[in-house]
C-alpha positions as a printed Julia matrix, in Angstrom:
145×3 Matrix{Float64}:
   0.0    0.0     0.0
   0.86   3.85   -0.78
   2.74   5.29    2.47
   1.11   9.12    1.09
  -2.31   9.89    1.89
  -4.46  12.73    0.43
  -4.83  15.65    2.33
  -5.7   19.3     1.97
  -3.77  22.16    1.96
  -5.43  25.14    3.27
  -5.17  28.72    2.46
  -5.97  32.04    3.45
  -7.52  35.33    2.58
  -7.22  39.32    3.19
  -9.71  41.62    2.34
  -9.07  45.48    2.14
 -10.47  48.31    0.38
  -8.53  47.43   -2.65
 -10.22  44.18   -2.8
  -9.35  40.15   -1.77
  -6.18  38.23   -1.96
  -6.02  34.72   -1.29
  -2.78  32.75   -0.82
  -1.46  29.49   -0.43
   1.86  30.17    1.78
   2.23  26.81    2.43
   1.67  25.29   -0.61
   5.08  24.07   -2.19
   4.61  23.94   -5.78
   7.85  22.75   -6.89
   6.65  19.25   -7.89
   4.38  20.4   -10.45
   5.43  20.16  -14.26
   1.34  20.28  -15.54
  -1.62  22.43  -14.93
  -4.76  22.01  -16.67
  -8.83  22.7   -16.46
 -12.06  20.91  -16.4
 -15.68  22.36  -16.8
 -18.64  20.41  -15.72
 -21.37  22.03  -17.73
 -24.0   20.2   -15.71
 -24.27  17.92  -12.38
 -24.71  14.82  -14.06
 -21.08  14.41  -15.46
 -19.05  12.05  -13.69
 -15.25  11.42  -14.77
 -14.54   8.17  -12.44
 -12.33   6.01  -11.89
  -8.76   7.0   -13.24
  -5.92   6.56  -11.18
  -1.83   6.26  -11.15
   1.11   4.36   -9.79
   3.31   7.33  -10.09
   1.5   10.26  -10.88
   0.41  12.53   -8.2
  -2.41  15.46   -8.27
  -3.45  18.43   -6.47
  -7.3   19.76   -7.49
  -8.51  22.88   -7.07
 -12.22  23.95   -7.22
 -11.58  27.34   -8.81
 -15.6   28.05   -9.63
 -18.39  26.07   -8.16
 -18.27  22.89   -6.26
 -17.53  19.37   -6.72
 -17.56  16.21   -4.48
 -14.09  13.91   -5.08
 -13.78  10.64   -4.14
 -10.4    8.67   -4.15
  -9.64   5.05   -3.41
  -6.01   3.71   -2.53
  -5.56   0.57   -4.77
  -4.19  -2.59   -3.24
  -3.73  -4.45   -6.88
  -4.34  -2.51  -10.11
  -4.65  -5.33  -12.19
  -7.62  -6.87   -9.8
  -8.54  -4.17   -7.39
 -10.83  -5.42   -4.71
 -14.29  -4.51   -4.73
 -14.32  -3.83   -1.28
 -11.89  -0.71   -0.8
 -12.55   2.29    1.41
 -13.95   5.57   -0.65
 -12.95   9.03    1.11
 -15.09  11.71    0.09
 -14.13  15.5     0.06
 -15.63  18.37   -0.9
 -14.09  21.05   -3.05
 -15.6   24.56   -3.15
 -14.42  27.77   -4.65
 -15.97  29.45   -1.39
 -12.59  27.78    0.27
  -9.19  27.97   -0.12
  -8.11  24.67   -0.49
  -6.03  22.13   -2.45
  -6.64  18.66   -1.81
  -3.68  16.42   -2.73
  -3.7   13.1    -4.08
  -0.79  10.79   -4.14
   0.05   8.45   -6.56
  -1.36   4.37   -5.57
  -4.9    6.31   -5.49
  -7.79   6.13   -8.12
  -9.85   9.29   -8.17
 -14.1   10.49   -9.37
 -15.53  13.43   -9.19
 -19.07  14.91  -10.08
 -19.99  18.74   -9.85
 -22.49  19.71   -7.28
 -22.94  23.04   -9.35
 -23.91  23.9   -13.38
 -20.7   24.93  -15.16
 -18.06  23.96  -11.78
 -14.59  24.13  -13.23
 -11.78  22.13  -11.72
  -7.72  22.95  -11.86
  -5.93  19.85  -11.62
  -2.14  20.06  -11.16
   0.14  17.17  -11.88
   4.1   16.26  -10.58
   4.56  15.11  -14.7
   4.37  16.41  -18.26
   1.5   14.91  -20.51
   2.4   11.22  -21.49
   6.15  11.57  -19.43
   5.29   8.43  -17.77
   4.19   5.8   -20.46
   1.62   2.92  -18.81
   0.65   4.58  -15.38
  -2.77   5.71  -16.58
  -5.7    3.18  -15.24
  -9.54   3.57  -15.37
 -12.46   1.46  -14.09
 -15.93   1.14  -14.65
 -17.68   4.56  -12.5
 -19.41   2.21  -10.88
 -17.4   -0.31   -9.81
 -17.27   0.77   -6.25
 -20.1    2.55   -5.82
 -23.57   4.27   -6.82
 -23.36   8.24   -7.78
 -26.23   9.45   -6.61
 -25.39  10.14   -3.26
């Protein structure tokens, strides 16, 4: 099993008359080679279950809300069905990153119309050849909760 677990990085923000700045002090960002968006134009989009060996991933809810679910494999080539899901939720209300280490699969599903999601990654598109996997949405559980 992974020794890394996911966990979120909080931020903070000031607000003066010039307006609100928020900040992620804390937040080393050396790691990251790739940065890139998803939109959710509706609630009933679900992008589950992809997951790496290797590759590791921060998300950010930069406009609406989504609920993210991650599940630490124990064998990628015959996961068992009977894993633990963690659930978070991501907001743009909050400053926070929540970080996912490699040996996890992640879903997520936005809670709002047109959410949009930064996900940040330690590698550069297709730098690591055979550490992409996907299952079935459904393979560990329903959606609709």
């Amino acid at each position: 099993m992974n020794k890394l677990v996911p966990y979120i990085i909080s931020g903070k923000t000031y607000t003066d008359e010039r307006g609100r700045l928020e900040f992620y002090n804390n937040f080393d960002m050396s790691p990251i080679k790739r940065v890139y968006f998803t939109t959710h134009i509706d609630t009933e989009v679900i992008r589950a279950w992809q997951g790496h060996t290797i590759e590791s991933r921060w998300f950010k809810c930069v406009k609406g809300s989504f609920t993210v679910k991650l599940i630490e494999i124990d064998n990628w080539e015959n996961p068992s069905k009977e894993l633990k899901v963690l659930k978070y939720k991501l907001t743009s209300e909050k400053q926070e990153i929540l970080y996912i280490p490699s040996g996890y699969v992640n879903g997520f599903k936005s809670l709002q119309t047109d959410s949009k999601l930064m996900i940040m990654s330690n590698y550069g598109f297709n730098e690591v050849e055979n550490d992409e996997f996907r299952f079935d949405k459904n393979k560990w559980m329903k959606w609709d909760d």
